[in-house]
C-alpha positions as CSV (number, residue, x, y, z in Angstrom):
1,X,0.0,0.0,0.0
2,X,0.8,3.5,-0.6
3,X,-0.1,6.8,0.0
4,X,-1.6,8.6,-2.4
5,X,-3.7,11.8,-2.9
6,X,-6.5,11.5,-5.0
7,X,-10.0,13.2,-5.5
8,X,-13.7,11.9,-5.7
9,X,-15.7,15.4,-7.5
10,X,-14.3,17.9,-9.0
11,X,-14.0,21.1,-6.4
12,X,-11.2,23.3,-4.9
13,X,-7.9,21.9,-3.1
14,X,-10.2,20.9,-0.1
15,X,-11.3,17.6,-2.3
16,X,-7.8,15.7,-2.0
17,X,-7.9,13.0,-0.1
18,X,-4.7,10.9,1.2
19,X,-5.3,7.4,0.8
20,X,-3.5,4.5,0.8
21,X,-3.3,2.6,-2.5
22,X,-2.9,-0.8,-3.7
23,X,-0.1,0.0,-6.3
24,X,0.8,-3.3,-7.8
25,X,3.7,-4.3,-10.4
26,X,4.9,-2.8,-13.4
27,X,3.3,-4.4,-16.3
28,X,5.2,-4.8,-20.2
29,X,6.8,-1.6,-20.9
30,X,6.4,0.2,-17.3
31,X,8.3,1.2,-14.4
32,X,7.5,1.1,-10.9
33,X,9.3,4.3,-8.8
34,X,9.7,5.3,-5.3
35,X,8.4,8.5,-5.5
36,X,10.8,11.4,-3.5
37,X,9.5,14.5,-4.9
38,X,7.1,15.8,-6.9
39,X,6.9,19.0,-9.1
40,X,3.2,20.7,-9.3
41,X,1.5,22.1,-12.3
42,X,-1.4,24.2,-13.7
43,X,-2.6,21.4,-15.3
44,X,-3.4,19.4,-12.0
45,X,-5.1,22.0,-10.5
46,X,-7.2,22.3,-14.0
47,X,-7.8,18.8,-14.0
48,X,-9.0,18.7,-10.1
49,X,-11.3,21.4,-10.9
50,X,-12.4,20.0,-14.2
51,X,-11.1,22.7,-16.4
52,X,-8.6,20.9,-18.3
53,X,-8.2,19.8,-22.0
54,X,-9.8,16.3,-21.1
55,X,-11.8,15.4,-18.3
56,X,-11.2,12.8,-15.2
57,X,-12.6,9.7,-16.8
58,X,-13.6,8.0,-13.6
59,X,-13.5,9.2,-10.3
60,X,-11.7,8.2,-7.5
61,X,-8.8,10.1,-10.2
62,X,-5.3,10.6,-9.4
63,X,-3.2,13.6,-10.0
64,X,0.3,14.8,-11.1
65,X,2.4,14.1,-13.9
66,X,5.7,14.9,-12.8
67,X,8.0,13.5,-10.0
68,X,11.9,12.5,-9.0
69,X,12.6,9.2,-7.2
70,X,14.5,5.9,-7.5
71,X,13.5,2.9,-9.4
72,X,11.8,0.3,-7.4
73,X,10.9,-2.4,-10.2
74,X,11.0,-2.9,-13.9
75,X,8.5,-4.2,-16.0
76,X,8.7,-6.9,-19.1
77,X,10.1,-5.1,-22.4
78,X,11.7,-2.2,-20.4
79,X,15.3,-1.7,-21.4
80,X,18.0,1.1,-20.1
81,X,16.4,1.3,-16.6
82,X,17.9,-0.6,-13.2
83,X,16.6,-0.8,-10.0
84,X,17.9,1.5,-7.4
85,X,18.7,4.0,-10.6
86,X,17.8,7.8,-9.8
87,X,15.2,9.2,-12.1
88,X,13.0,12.1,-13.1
89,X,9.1,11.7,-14.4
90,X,8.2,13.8,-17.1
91,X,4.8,15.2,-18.5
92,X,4.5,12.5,-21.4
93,X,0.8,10.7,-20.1
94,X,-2.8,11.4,-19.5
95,X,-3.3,11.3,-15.7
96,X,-6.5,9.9,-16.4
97,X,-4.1,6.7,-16.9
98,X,-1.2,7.1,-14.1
99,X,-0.3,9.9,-11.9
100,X,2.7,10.5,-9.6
101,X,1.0,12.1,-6.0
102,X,2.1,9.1,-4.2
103,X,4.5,7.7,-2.1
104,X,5.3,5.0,-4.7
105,X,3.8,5.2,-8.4
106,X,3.9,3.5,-12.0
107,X,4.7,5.2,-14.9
108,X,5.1,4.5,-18.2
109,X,9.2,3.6,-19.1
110,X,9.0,6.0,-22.3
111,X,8.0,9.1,-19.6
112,X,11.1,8.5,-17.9
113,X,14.4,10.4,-17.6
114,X,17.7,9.6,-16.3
115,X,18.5,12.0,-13.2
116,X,21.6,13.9,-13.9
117,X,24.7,12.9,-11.4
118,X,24.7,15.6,-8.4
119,X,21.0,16.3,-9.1
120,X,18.7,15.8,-6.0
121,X,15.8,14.8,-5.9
122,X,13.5,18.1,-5.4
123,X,15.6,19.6,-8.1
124,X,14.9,16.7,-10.2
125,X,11.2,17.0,-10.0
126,X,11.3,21.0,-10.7
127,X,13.4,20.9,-14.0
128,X,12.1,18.6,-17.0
129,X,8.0,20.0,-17.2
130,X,9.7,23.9,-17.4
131,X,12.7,23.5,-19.3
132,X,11.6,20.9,-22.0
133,X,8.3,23.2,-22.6
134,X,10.4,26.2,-23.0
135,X,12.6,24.2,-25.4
136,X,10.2,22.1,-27.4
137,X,8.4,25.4,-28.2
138,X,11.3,27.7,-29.0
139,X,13.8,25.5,-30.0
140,X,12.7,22.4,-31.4
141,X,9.7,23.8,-33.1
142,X,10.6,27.1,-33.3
143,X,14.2,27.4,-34.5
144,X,15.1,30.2,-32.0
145,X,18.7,31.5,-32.5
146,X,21.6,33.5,-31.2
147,X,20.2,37.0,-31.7
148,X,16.4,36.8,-32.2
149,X,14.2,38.3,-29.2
150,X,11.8,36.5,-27.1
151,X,9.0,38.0,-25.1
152,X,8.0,36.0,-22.3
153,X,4.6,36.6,-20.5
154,X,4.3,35.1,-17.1
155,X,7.9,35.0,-16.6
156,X,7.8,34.2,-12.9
157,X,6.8,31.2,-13.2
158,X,9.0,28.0,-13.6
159,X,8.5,28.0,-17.4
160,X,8.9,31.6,-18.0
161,X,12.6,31.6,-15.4
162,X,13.5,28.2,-17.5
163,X,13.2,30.1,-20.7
164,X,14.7,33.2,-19.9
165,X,17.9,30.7,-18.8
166,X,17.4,29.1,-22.3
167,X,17.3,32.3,-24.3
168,X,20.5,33.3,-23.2
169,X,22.0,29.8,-23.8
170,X,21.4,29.8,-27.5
171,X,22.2,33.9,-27.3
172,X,18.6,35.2,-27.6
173,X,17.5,37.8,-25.9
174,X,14.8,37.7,-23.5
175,X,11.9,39.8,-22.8
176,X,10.1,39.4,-19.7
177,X,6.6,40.7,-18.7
178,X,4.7,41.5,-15.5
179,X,1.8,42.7,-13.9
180,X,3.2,44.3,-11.5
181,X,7.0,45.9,-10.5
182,X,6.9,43.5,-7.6
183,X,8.7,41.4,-9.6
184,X,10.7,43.0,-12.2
185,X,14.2,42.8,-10.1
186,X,13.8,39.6,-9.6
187,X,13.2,38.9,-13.4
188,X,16.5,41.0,-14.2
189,X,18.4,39.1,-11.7
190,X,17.1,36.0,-13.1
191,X,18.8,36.9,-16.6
192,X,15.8,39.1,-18.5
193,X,17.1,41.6,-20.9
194,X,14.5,43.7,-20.1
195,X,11.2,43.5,-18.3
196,X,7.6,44.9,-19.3
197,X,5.3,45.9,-16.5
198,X,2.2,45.0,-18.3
199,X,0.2,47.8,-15.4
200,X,2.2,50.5,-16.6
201,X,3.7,49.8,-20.2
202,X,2.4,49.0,-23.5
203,X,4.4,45.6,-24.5
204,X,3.9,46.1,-28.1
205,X,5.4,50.0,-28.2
206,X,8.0,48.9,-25.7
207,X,9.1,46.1,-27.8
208,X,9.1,47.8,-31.0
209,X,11.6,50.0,-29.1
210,X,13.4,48.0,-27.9
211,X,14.3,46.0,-31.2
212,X,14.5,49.2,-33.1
213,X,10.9,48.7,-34.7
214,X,11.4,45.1,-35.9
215,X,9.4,43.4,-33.3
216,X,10.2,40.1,-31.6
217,X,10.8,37.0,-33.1
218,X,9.2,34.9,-30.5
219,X,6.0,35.7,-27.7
220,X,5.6,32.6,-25.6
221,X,2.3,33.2,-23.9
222,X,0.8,31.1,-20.7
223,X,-2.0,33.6,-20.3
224,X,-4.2,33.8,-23.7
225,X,-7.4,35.7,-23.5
226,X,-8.0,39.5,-25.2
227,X,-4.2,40.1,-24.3
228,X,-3.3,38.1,-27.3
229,X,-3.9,41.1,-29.3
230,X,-1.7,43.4,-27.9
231,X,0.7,40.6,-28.3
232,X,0.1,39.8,-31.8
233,X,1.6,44.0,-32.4
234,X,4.5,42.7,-30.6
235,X,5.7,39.9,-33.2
236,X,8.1,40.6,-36.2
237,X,6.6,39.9,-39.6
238,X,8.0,35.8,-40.1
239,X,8.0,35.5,-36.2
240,X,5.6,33.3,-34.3
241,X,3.1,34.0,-31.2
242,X,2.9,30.6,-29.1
243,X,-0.2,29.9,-26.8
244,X,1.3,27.4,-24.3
245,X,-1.0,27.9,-21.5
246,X,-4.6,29.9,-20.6
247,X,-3.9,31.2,-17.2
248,X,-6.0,34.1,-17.5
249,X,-9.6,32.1,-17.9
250,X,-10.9,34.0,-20.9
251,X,-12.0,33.7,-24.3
252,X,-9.3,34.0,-26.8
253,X,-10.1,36.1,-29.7
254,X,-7.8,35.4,-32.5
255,X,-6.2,39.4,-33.8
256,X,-7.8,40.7,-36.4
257,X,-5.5,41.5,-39.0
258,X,-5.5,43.7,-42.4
259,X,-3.1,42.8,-45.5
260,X,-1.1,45.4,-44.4
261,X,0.2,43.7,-41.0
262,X,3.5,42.0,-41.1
263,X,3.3,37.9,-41.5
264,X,2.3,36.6,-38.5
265,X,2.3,33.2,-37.4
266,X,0.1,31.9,-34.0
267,X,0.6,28.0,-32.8
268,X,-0.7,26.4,-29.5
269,X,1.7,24.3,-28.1
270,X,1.7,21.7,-25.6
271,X,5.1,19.9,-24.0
272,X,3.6,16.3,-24.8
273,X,4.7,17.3,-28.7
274,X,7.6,16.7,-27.4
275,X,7.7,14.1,-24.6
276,X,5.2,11.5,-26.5
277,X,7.7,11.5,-29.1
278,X,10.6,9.5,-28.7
279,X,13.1,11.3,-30.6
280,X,12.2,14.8,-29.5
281,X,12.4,13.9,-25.7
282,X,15.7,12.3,-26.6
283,X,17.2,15.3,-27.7
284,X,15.1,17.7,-24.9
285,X,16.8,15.3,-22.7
286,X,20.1,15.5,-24.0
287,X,19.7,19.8,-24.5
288,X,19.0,20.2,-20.8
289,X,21.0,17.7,-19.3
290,X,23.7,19.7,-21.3
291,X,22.6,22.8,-19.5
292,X,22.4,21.5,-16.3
293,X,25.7,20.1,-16.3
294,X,27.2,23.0,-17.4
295,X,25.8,25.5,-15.1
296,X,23.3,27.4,-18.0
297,X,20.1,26.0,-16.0
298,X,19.6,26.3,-12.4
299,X,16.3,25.0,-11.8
300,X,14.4,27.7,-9.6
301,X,12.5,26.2,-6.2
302,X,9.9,28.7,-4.6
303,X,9.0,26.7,-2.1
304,X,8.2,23.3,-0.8
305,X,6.1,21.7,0.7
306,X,5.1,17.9,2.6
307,X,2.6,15.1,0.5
308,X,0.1,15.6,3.9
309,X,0.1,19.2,3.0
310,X,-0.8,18.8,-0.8
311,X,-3.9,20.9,0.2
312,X,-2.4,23.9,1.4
313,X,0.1,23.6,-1.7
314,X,-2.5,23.7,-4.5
315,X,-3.9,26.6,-2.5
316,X,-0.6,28.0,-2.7
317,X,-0.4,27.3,-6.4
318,X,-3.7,29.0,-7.1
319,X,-2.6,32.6,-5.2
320,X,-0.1,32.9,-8.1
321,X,2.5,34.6,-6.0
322,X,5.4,32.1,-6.4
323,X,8.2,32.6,-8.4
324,X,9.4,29.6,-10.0
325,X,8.5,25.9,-9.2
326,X,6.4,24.5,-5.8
327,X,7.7,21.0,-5.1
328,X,6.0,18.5,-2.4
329,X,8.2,16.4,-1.1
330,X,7.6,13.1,0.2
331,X,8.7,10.7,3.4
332,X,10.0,7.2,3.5
């Protein structure tokens, strides 16, 4: 038996339960992992709530899709994986299918990482989810090099402080935005070129400034809704406007546009483009172990908290104050 959070209706964070779990054995093609720690995303809290791109299939659900921990057991066809070997769990499954709030979980082989030598484990569960979104997006898909600007809208969070660490690895320049001034030196410290304070500043005149009236070649957007506009003025005729996430709840209206507008491409983008295929997570894998070995990404930890407090942590999550990751960590 393990412990493990799940949820019986959709609701607010008050509808996790901690119960313990038959968790079985890995079957053909499947891992079995001692969870350690476990990184927390928009998505679970969508999914509790019942606002998320599919819906919980059958209740008692699970959550969480990405975790660090130790491998426990290995299942028939599963090659490349020992017992005792540290690992990380990646985004790369429905959770309608496995999930990772637990003491002990299993998890699909092809949604699992080798953990970097010196990386712990709360580190481990706080870097693959931000750093291979950023990088699928602007790198693998985009084609973002040395030189070209990226605007980055809610840049305090874990996805937006992984990217700003990834812009300046391949020499882009990045562009952060925020609500507020509370955070703009901590963006700058964090390695933004320059930061937007959305309250105060229009992003598309201040990026047309800023790259002498050629516009960025990259917006990575987690919020969506009628900001998109003012976004869309933003982009460099050729450049692209990804929608990566909806954090701001509202209809998305797509910009109007006349023939006299510079080219403007808009994508969505999801990070399971590139962790539900093989050979893109190979080389995500590869492009951040890289940067982690090196130095280039430092995987930022706002705070953490225990599994029996994984109330009070979405609740945290949901205020939107943190700046980077929230990581429960869990007891054996």
């Amino acid at each position: 038996m393990a412990k493990t959070v799940r949820f019986h209706e959709y609701g607010g964070p008050e509808v996790l339960r901690l119960e313990d779990v038959e968790v079985g054995e890995p079957g053909p093609g499947e891992l079995s992992i001692r969870v350690d720690a476990i990184g927390l995303n928009r998505a679970e809290v969508l999914f509790r709530s019942g606002h998320y791109i599919e819906p919980v299939k059958e209740f008692p659900a699970g959550l969480g899709a990405e975790a660090a921990g130790v491998v426990e057991a290995v299942g028939a066809r599963v090659t490349g994986f020992e017992v005792g070997r540290p690992v990380s769990v990646v985004p790369a499954f429905s959770m309608n299918d496995y999930s990772v709030y637990a003491e002990r979980a299993i998890v699909p082989a092809a949604a699992v990482v080798h953990r970097p030598d010196g990386l712990g484990a709360v580190e481990g569960a706080a870097v693959w989810m931000p750093y291979v979104t950023a990088y699928g997006a602007l790198v693998e898909v985009g084609g973002m090099r040395a030189g070209d600007t990226v605007v980055l809208t809610a840049a305090s969070s874990s996805v937006g402080l992984a990217a700003i660490q990834l812009a300046r690895r391949v020499g882009a320049v990045p562009v952060a935005t925020t609500r507020s001034r509370v955070k703009k030196d901590a963006l700058l410290e964090a390695g933004a070129a320059e930061v937007i304070v959305t309250d105060e500043e229009n992003v598309a005149d201040r990026v047309l400034a800023l790259t002498a009236g050629r516009g960025a070649e990259f917006v990575f957007d987690a919020v969506a809704g009628p900001g998109v506009v003012d976004l869309a003025k933003a982009v460099a005729s050729g450049g692209t406007l990804f929608l990566y996430g909806a954090v701001s709840g509202q209809e998305t209206p797509y910009p109007g546009f006349d023939l006299g507008m510079p080219a403007l491409n808009i994508r969505t983008y999801t990070m399971h483009e590139t962790t539900r295929d093989p050979e893109r997570l190979r080389r995500a894998e590869a492009f951040v172990s890289s940067g982690l070995r090196t130095g280039a990404f430092q995987p930022t930890v706002d705070r953490t908290f225990n599994l029996d407090e994984i109330v009070a942590a979405h609740r945290y999550m949901e205020a939107g104050t943190q700046m980077g990751k929230i990581v429960v960590t869990v007891d054996h």
